[in-house]
C-alpha positions in Angstrom: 135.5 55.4 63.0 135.4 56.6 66.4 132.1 57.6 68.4 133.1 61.6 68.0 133.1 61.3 64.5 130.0 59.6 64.3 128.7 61.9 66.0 129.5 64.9 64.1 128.0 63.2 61.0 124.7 62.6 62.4 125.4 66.4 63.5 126.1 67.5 60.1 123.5 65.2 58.6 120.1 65.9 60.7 121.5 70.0 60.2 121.3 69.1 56.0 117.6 68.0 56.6 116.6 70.8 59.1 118.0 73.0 56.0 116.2 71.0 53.2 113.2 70.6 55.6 113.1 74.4 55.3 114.0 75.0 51.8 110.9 73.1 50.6 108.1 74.5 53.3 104.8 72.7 52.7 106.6 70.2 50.0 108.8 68.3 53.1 108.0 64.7 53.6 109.4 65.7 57.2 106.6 65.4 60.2 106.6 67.5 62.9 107.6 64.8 65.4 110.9 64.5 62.8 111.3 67.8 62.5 111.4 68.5 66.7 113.7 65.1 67.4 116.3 66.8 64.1 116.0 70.1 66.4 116.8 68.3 70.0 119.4 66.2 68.2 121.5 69.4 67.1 120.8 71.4 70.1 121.9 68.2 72.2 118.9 68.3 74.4 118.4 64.9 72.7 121.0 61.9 73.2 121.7 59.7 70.2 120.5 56.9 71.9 116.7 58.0 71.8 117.0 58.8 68.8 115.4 57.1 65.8 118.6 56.6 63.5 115.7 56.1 60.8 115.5 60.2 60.8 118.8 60.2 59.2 118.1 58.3 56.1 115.9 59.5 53.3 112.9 57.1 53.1 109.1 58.1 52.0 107.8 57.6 55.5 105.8 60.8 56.3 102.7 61.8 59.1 102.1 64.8 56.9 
């Protein structure tokens, strides 16, 4: 797997929790600061480097 392609999936994949983020409202276990590095990521004002990969993976972890 190339860098290109791993970049698309982290792409696709912080885009499939800015959509579940929004499909549940008040119920996401998403914090804000999650919610604006997902946002920087896809809008590429954010580079992958500073980027906590732990965003990408479902885990219980919340500031809510």
């Amino acid at each position: 797997m190339n860098l290109g392609s791993m970049r698309k999936i982290m792409i696709k994949s912080a885009k499939d929790k800015l959509a579940r983020h929004k499909n549940l409202g008040q119920r996401s276990t998403l914090s804000v600061l999650q919610v604006a590095e997902l946002l920087d990521f896809v809008s590429g004002k954010n580079e992958a480097t500073t980027t906590h990969p732990a965003i990408f993976f479902d885990n219980g972890f919340s500031l809510n």
